[in-house]
N, C-alpha and C positions, 0 to 999 in steps of 0.2 A: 602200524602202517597198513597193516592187511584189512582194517576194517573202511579205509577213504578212499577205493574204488566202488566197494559196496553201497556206499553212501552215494556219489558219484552217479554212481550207474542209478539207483533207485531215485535221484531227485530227478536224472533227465526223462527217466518212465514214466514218471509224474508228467512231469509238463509235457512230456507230448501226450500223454493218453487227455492231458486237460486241452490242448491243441486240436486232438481232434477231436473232440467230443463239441469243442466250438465249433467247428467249420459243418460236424455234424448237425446240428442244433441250428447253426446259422439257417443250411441250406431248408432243412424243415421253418424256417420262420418265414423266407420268402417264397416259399412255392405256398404254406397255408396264407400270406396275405392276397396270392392270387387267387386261389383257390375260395377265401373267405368274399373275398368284392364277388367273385365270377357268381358263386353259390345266389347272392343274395340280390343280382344284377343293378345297373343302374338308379334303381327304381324306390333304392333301400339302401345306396349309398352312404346317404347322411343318416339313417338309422343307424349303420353300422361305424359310423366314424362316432358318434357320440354311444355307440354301445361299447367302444372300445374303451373310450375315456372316462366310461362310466367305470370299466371293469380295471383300470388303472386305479381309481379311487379304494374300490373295494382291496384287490388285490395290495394296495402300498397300504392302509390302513387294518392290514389285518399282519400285517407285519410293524407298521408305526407306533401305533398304539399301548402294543403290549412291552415297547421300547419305552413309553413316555412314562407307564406307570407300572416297573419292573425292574428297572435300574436308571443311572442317571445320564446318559447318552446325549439325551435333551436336554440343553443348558437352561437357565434363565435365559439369558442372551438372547439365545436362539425364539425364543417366547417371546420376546421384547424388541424383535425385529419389525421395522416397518414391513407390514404385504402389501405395499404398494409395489415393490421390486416384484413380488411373485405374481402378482396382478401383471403384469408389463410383459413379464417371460410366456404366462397362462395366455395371453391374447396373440403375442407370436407365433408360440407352438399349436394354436387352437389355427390362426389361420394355414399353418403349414400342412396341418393333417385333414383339414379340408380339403384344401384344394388337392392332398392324395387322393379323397376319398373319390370328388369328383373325377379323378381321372384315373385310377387303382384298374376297373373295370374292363375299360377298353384301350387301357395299353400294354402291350405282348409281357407277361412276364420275364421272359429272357433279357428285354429291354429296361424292366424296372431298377436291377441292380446298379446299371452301367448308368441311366439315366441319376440315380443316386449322389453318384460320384461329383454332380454339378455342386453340390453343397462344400468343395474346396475353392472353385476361383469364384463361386459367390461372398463365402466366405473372405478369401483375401483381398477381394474389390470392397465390401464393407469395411474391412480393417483399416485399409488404405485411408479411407474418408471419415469413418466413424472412430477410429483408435489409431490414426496417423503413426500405426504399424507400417516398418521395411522390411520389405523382400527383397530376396539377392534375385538374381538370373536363374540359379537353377530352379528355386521353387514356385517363379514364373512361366519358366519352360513348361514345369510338369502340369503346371495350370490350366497351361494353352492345350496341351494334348490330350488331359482329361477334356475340353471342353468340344477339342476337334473329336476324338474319339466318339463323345457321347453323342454331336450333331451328326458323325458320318454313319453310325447306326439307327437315330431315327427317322435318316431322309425315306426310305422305305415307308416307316408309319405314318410320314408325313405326304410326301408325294403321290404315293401309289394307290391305287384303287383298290379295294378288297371287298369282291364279292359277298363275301359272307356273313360284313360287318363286324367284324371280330374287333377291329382296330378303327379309330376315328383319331384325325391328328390332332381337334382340338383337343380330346382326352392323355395324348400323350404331350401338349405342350402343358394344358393344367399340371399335367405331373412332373414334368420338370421345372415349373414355376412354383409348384411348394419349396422347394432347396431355397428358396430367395428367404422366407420370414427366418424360415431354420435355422440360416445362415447368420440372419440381422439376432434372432434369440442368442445362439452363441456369442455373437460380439456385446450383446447387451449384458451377457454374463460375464464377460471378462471384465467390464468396466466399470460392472457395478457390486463388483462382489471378491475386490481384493482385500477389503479390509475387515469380512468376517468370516468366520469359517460355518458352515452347517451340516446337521447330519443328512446324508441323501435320503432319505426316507423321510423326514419331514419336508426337505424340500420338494422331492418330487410328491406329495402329498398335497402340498399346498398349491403348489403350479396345474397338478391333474384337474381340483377343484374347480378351480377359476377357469379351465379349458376346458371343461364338461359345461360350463353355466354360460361362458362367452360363443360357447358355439353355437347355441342358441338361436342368437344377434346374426347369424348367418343366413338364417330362415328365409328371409327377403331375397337371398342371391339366388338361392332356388329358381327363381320365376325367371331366369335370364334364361336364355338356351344353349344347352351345352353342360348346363349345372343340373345332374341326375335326369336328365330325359334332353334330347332332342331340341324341341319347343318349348323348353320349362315348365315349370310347377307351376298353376295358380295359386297362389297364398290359400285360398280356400280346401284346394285338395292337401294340405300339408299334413293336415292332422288325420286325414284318412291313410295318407299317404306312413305316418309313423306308427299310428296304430297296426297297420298293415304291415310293416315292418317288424313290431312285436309276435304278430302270428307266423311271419316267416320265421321267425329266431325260434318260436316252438314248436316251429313246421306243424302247424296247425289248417295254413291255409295249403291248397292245393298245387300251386304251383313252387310251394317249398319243403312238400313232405317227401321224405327220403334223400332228399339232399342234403343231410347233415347241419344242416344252418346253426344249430344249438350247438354242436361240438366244435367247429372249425369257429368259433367266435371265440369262445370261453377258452380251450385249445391253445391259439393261437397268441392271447393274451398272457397266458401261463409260461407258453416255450418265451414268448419275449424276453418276459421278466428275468428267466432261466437265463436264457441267451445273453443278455447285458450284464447282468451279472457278472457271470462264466467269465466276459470279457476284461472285464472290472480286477475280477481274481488273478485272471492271467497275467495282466500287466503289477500286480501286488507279488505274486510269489516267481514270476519270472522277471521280464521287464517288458517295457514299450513294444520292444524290437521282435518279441516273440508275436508278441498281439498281433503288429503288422502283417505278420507274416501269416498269420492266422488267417487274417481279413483278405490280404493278396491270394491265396490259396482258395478263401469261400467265393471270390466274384467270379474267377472263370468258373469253377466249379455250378454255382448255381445258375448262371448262365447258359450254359451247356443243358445240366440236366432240361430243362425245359422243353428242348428237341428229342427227349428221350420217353417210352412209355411210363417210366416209374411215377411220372407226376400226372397219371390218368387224365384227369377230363381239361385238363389246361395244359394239353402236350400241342408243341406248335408244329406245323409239318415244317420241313426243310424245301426252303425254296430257294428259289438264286438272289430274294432279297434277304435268306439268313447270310450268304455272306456279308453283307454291310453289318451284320451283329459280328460277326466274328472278329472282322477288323478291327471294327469299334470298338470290341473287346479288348485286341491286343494294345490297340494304341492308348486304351484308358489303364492297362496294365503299369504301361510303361512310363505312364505318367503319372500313377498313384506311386509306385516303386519311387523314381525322379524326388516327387515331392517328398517322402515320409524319407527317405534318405537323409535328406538334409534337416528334415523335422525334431531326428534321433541323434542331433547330434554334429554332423557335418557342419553343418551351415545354416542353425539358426537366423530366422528375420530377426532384426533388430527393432526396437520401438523407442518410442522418444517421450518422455513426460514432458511438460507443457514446460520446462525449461531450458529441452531439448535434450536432456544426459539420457542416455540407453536405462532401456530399465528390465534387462536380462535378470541383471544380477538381483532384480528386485520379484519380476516374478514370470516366469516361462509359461505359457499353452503349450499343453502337449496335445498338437491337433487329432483331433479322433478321426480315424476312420470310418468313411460316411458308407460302411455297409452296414450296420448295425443301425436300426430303426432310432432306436429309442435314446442314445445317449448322447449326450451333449458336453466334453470337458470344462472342467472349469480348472483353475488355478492349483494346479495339480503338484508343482511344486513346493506348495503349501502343506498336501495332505500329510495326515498324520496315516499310526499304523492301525488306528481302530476303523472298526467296517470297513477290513479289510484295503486299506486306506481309499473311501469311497469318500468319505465324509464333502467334499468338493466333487463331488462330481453330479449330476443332474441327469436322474434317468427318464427321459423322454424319448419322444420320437425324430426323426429327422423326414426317417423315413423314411433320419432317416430315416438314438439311439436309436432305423431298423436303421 
């Protein structure tokens, strides 16, 4: 008996030294996505959104690979899967981290986290019509607060005039219109992927692909205005424009040397991967409930820091429109708490199969929280305990998995 407070005491050490090393980890992923758009400005946007998804590829394939031909983790199955589903997920997620990229630049970092959080009532308004999912009252409540919260914080980037160009509204609405595909990927995975299981690493492997090669297919929107400059891109300067982008990334050319451009890409790529992970872990050797609480603890937290020196050349001054962040914060607080309450447990939504019977018992989302860039749940009541039981889960972006 003398040895099960020992035990006891060392698992709870455990998860929180793993708790904060998350919210650690978080807050370093969203100050370098500011950091990494700001570095590489407008201009090199879509360089750097396709340099990320480039580095997705690399990065999942040097961990998949030596999974496919080192033991047997990779089924047949899984091999013998249609990628038309991965195709469909790769063109979601490719429009979601676009339209980040175009708007990442010139909207306040303090603002990106809280703007994030739109990826839940996006999410439960696609449910609703695309997976004739039911919600109770309270995790429509929570919905509605996340949504008031995050519009009472951008009226400032929206309304207000800013000297010094730091903030443009249409870049802070592109950024909160990426949560809409993110949202539709998620529900696309829920409906199309109860009846196999795969390992994350293949899957996000395969979705990275297809959204480094579909983003492509975006090239054209460039030339709109608003999309990486002002007045848009000519189709013509594009390739000057991405070539130029490669000299920034090795700070080659003059207006990107010394700004870190090479480190804060490659960087920031890595801490993600960390980062979702970490999360992924959390919820395996803890539960849901810690994760949450994890992710409740990283919004204000990263939030805040931004009005503070530590995040050097993207520190925002305080002005009398940080209070509408502030609020905004509290009130999305309240209403990310609201919903994941009822998500863990309380008050499940209920769903109807096409005969109408609930299909709880058949299979639960456990809805991720939309602070983490990259990840996307999938049918998680399914997972097993290998990869950490990731095997269902999809590491991507949303934007947020940030």
């Amino acid at each position: 008996m003398s040895t099960s407070p020992t035990r006891v005491q060392l698992t709870l050490g455990r998860l929180c030294a793993i708790m904060a090393l998350l919210v650690i980890l978080g807050t370093i992923n969203f100050v370098l996505v500011k950091e990494m758009y700001s570095a590489y400005g407008e201009k090199y946007a879509f360089f750097v959104n396709q340099g990320v998804n480039f580095l997705y590829c690399i990065y999942g394939g040097a961990v998949l690979y030596p999974r496919m031909w080192f033991s047997n983790d990779i089924t047949s199955e899984m091999y013998a899967a249609s990628k038309l589903r991965f195709l469909a997920m790769g063109t979601l997620d490719a429009f979601g981290t676009f339209f980040t990229a175009m708007g990442a630049v010139y909207t306040p970092g303090s603002l990106q986290p809280i703007l994030n959080q739109m990826l839940i009532p996006f999410t439960i308004c696609i449910s609703i019509v695309y997976l004739r999912k039911r919600f109770n009252l309270a995790e429509l409540s929570g919905a509605s607060l996340i949504t008031f919260g995050a519009c009472l914080s951008a009226l400032p980037a929206v309304l207000a005039h800013h000297d010094d160009d730091s903030v443009r509204w249409y870049a802070v609405a592109l950024y909160l219109v990426s949560n809409f595909p993110m949202a539709a990927s998620s529900c696309y995975k829920q409906k199309h992927f109860r009846e196999q299981e795969f390992d994350v690493w293949y899957l996000t492997q395969w979705v990275s692909i297809f959204q480094f090669l579909i983003s492509f297919a975006f090239i054209p929107i460039l030339c709109l205005p608003g999309f990486g400059s002002v007045n848009g891109t000519p189709l013509s300067d594009v390739p000057a424009q991405l070539s130029g982008g490669w000299h920034c990334y090795m700070e080659w050319s003059d207006d990107c040397r010394g700004r870190q451009t090479f480190l804060l890409l490659n960087l920031y790529c890595f801490v993600n991967v960390i980062y979702n992970t970490l999360g992924l872990y959390l919820t395996k050797v803890g539960s849901a409930l810690l994760n949450a609480i994890s992710y409740a603890l990283l919004l204000p937290n990263t939030t805040l820091l931004f009005f503070t020196p530590l995040v050097g050349p993207v520190q925002e001054p305080l002005t009398v429109y940080s209070y509408f962040t502030v609020v905004g914060l509290i009130v999305v607080v309240i209403g990310f708490a609201l919903y994941q309450h009822y998500d863990l447990g309380v008050g499940r939504s209920r769903s109807a199969t096409d005969d109408g019977a609930p299909i709880d018992d058949i299979m639960v989302m456990s809805k991720q929280p939309t602070f983490q860039e990259r990840v996307i749940g999938l049918d998680t009541a399914h997972g097993s305990s290998d990869d950490f039981g990731l095997k269902e889960v999809l590491i991507r972006r949303q934007v947020s998995w940030p």
